[in-house]
N, C-alpha and C positions, 0 to 999 in steps of 0.2 A: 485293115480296119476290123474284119472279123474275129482274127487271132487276137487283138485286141482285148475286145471284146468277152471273148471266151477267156482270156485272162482275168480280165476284172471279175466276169463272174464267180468265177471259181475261188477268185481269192476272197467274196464276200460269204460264198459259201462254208469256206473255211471257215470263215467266223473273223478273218482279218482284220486290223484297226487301220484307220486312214487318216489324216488328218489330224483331228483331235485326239486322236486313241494314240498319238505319236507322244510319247514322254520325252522329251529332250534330258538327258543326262547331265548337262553341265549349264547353271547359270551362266548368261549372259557375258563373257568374257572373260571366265573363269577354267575354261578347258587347258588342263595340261598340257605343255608338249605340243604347243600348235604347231602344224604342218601346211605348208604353201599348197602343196602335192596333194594332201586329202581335204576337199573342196566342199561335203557334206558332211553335215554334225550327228552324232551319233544319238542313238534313241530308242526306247524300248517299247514295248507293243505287250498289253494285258489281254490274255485269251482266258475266257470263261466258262466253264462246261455248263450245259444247261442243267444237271442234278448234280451237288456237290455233293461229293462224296469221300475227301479225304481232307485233311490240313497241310496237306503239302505241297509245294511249288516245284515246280520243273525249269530252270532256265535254258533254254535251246537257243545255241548259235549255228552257222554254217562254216565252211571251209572256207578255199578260196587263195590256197597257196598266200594269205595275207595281201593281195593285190586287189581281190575283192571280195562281198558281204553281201547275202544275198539274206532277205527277213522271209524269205519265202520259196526256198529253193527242192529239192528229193532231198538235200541231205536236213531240212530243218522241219518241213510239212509232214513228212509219213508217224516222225514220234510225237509231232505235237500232237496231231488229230489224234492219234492211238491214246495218248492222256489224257485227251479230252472226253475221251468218248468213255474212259473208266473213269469219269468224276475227278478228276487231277487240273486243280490252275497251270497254264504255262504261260511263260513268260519269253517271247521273241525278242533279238535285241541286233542291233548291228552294230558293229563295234566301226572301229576307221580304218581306212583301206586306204590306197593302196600303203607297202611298207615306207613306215616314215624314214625321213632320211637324214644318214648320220646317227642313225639310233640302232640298238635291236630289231629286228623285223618284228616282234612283235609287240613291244612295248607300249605303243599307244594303245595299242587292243587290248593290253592286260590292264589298262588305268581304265577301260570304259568298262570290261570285265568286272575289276573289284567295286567301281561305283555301282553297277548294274547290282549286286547282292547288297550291298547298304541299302539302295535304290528298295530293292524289294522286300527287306525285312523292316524299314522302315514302315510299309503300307501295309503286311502283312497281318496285323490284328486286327485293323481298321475292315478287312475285306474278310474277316472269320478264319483266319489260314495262321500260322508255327510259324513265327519267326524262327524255328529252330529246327526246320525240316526241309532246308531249303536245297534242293538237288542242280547240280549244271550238267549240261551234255552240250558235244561238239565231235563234229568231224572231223579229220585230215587236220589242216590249218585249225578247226578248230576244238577238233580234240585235243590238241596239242597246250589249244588254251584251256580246255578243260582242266587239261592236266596243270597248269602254270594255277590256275582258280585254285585245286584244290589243294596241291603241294606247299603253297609258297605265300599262303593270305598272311602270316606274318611278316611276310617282307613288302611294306609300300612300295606300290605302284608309282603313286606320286604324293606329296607334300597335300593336308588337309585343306580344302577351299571354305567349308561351312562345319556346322553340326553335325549333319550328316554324316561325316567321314568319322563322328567320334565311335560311330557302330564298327562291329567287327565286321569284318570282308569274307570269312569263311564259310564255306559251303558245309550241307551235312552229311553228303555223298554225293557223286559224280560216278557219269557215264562216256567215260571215253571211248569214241567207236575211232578205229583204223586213224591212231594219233598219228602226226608225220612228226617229221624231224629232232625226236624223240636221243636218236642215240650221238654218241659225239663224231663216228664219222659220214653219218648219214643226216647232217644239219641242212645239205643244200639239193642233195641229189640222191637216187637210189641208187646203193651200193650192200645189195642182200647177203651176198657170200661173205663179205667183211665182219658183218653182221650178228651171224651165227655164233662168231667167238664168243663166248660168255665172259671174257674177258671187257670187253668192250660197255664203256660207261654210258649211263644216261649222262643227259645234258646238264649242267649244271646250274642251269638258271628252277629244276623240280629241286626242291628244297628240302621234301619231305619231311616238314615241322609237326608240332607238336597237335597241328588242328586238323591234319592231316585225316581225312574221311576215310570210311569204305568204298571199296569201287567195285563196278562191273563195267568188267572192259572184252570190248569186241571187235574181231579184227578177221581179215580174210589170209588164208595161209599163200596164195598166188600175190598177195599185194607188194608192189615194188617197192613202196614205201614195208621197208620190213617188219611182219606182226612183233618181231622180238624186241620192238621197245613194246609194245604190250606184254609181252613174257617178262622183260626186267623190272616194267613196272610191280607185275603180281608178284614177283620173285621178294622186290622190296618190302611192299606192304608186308607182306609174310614175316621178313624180318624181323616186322615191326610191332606183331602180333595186328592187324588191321584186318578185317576180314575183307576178303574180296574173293570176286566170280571173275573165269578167265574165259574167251570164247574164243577159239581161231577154228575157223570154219573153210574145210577144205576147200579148193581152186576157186574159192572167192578172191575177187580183184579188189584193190580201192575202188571206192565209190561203189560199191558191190551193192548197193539198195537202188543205184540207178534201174530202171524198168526189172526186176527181177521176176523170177517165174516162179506163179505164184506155189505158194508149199513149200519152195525151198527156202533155204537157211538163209539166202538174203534177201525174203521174204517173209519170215515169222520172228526175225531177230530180237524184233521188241515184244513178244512176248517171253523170250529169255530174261529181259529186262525187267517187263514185268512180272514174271516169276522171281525172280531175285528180290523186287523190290517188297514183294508179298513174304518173303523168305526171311528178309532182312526189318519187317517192321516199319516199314518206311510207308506203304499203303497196306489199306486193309480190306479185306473181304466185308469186315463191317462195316457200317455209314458213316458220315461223318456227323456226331448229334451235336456238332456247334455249328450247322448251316440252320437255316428258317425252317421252322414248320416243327422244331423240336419241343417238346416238353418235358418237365418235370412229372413223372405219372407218383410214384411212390418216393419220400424223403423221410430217414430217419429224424428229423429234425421238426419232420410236419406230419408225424402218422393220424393224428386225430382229424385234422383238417382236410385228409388226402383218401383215408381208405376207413371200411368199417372192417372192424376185429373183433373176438373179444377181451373184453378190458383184463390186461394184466398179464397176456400171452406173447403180445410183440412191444417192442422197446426199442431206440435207440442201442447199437451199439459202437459204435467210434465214425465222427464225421458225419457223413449221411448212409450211414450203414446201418439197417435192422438187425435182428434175428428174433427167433421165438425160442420160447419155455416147453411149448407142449404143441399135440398134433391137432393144430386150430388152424383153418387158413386165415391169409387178409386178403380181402377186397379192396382194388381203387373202386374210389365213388365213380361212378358214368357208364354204362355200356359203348362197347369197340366192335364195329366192323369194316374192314381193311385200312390195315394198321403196320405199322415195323415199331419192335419190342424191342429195345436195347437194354444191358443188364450187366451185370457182374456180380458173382455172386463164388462163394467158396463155403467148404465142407468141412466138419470134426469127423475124425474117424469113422467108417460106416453111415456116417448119414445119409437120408433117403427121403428125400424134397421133389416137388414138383412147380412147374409153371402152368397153369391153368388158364384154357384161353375159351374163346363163345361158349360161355358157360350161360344154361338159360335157366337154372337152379340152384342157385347157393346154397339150398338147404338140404339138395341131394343132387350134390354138384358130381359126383365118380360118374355114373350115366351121362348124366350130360352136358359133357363138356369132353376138351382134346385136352390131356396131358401131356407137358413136355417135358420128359423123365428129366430128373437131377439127381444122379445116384452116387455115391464112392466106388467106381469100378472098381477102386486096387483092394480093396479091402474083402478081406477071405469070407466077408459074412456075404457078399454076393457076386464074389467072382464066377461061381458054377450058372448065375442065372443068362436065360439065353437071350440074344439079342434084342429080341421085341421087349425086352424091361430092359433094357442098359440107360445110362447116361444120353441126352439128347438125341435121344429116338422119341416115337407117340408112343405111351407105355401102354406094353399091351400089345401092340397093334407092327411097328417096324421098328428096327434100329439104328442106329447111323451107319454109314456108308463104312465111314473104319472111327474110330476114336482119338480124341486128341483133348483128352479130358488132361487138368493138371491134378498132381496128389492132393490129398486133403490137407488143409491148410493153406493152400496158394488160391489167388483169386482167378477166377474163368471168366471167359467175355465171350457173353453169346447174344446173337441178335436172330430174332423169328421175326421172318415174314407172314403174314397171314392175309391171304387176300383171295376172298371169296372160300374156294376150296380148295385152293392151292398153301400149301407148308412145306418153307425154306426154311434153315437154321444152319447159320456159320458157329463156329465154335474155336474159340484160340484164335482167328486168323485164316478157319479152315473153312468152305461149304462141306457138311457130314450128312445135309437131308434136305431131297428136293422129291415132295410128294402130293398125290391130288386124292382129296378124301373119298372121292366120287368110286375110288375101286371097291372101298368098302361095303358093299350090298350084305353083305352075312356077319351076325353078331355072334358067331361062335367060330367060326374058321378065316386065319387072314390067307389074303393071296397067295402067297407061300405056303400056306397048308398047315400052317402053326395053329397051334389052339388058343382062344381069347380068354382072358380070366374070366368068367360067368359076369363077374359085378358089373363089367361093361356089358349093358343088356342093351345096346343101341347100335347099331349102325352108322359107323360114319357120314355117309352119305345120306343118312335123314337129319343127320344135327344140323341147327341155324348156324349162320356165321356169322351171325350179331351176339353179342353178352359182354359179361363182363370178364373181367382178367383177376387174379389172385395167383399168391404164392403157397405153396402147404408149410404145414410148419413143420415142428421137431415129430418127423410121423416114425422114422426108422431109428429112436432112441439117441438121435446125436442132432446137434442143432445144424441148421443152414444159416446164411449171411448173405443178405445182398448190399447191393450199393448201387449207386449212381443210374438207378431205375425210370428211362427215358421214353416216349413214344412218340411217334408221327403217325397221325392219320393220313390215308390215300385216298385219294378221288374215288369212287363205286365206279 
């Protein structure tokens, strides 16, 4: 009764769905391939992060030698919650168990698999998420489906029931961990020496068709189930020019996330994953500005109604993208404090821009206010200057951690936190600045020992963190360009 207990809790903890959070996969009489043998109907489960923060979905299955499906088991809770916990929807599902009979072992699993991705790209705009960024992962038995998901969504599962099934069934990447029965003589049993032969085929129900994703795949080098269908699979993609991450992680077992110690490699596995996924575009270090609470701050399209300028300096230039003429900045109307800045913006040769943030003087805004440098680092007219004036560092003041600016002409995507006296700024995809203004007690020397331009006559750590926000205009002889210029206010 207690272990009970301690069960349910934990799974409400997790964030679990019950009952009504059960999506039953197949209308009413409609299920493929029914089976005597598998006795419960298959169904998926919507997990919600409490701060969204990407557009993309994760579908997590389990293992289970195909005899059984667990919606909750060490091989489907440790990446769900780690998704979770970095702003990622996932998406839990149980396919049907045990193997049906007279059929493939896993055939019915692959018909609740590919409705499961219709399933979800069907609802996916509706709940602010890509229908086009849809990821699956599985273990053992169900990495194995992973890998059937992502290889082979051109080949029906089964005959279309509804509408539904007129959506495509492919995934936009998968994460196959420690797949089983992978290669052609190790379909029922482990047989690793066999194995090694590089001669030795994948299975032929992996198709690898034309929709055929990126992968990161992860496997343990002690696993009976042998890592080298993970080696043939990377070896293929390669082929096929397909990018993918390979992991085999020495005297790890199958099932190697079972109780692991913590530190080791099958215990931080998924941050490989999400490293990859950070690597590959799939999540970002920026927010996601199509959840609640986002706005419109500046639009080419609305500069009169949105910000004061002066007349004839900034303009529309394609879409909702500005620039200016000359070195004027714009204002959005309202003053900001704690706030995330989302932006995009790109450079003509040598230009030299700024983002301007609690600013409590417009009209002699350099003192006071935080500038967040926008420079052409490639460009020889300020390659020699030193860090504290680079590209998305506080000009003046620090520089970013390393750089990951793009050439002039390509568009940049950077998001500033600002909250109280703390300043964060991702860049590319990258965090390059994580700083608290409070060090700044002296207006002529930073912590470092660098000298401050004189024109900064203030101290950090005496400027308000309420003001307003502005862009600078063409101040370094070449224009800037922003777009798609977003903001969220935070709680104080």
């Amino acid at each position: 009764m207690n272990r009970l207990m301690l069960v349910f809790g934990a799974a409400m903890l997790c964030g679990l769905a019950f009952g009504a959070d059960e999506v039953p996969l197949w209308p009413e009489g409609k299920m493929p391939s029914p089976q005597a043998n598998q006795p419960y109907k298959p169904y998926l489960v919507w997990h919600t992060p409490k701060e969204l923060k990407s557009d993309a979905i994760l579908i997590s299955v389990s293992g289970g030698s195909y005899m059984g499906c667990g919606i909750d088991g060490f091989e489907v809770s440790p990446i769900r919650d780690y998704f979770l916990s970095k702003g990622v929807t996932v998406v839990t599902m149980r396919y049907r168990t045990p193997r049906p009979q007279g059929l493939p072992k896993h055939v019915t699993a692959w018909q609740d698999a590919q409705r499961t991705v219709r399933m979800v790209r069907s609802e996916a705009k509706k709940r602010g998420l890509n229908p086009d960024n849809i990821g699956f992962t599985g273990c053992s038995a169900g990495g194995h489906l992973t890998l059937m998901v992502a290889t082979s969504s051109q080949t029906p599962a089964y005959e279309p029931i509804d509408e539904l099934d007129q959506l495509p069934c492919n995934v936009n990447w998968a994460v196959p961990v420690y797949p089983a029965y992978g290669l052609v003589p190790n379909t029922e049993k482990s047989e690793v020496e066999k194995c090694n032969d590089l001669s030795v085929d994948l299975v032929p129900e992996f198709k690898f068709d034309s929709a055929t994703p990126p992968m990161c795949l992860m496997h343990g080098d002690s696993d009976g189930w042998t890592p080298m269908v993970s080696v043939r699979v990377y070896h293929k993609l390669r082929t096929m020019h397909i990018p993918a991450e390979l992991h085999i992680m020495a005297k790890e077992p199958h099932c190697f996330m079972r109780n692991p110690v913590p530190g080791t490699p099958a215990d931080t596995w998924k941050d490989r994953v999400w490293e990859w996924c950070l690597k590959s575009g799939i999540v970002s270090v920026h927010p996601y500005t199509g959840a609640a609470g986002w706005r419109t701050l500046l639009d080419g399209n609305q500069l009169e109604q949105l910000a004061d300028f002066e007349k004839g300096v900034w303009e529309k230039y394609e879409d909702n993208a500005f620039t200016a003429s000359k070195d004027s900045a714009i204002w959005a109307k309202g003053e900001y404090e704690n706030f995330v800045l989302d932006f995009e913006y790109k450079m003509d040769p040598a230009a030299n821009s700024g983002v301007v943030i609690y600013c409590s003087d417009k009209g002699n805004w350099i003192p006071n206010s935080v500038e967040v440098q926008l420079l052409d680092d490639f460009s020889d007219k300020w390659k020699k200057d030193p860090p504290h004036l680079k590209n998305a560092g506080l000009y003046g003041h620090i520089g970013p951690k390393y750089q990951s600016l793009k050439k002039a002409g390509e568009w940049n995507h950077m998001t500033i936190w600002a909250e109280g006296k703390n300043i964060r700024i991702a860049l590319n995809g990258a965090n390059v600045l994580d700083t608290d203004l409070n060090i700044w007690k002296d207006a002529k020397t930073n912590p470092d020992g660098t000298k401050i331009p004189p024109w900064l006559s203030k101290p950090f750590c005496e400027l308000p963190t309420k003001g307003s926000i502005g862009f600078q205009g063409k101040h370094g002889g070449a224009r800037p360009y922003f777009r798609n210029v977003k903001i969220k206010e935070l709680g104080k």
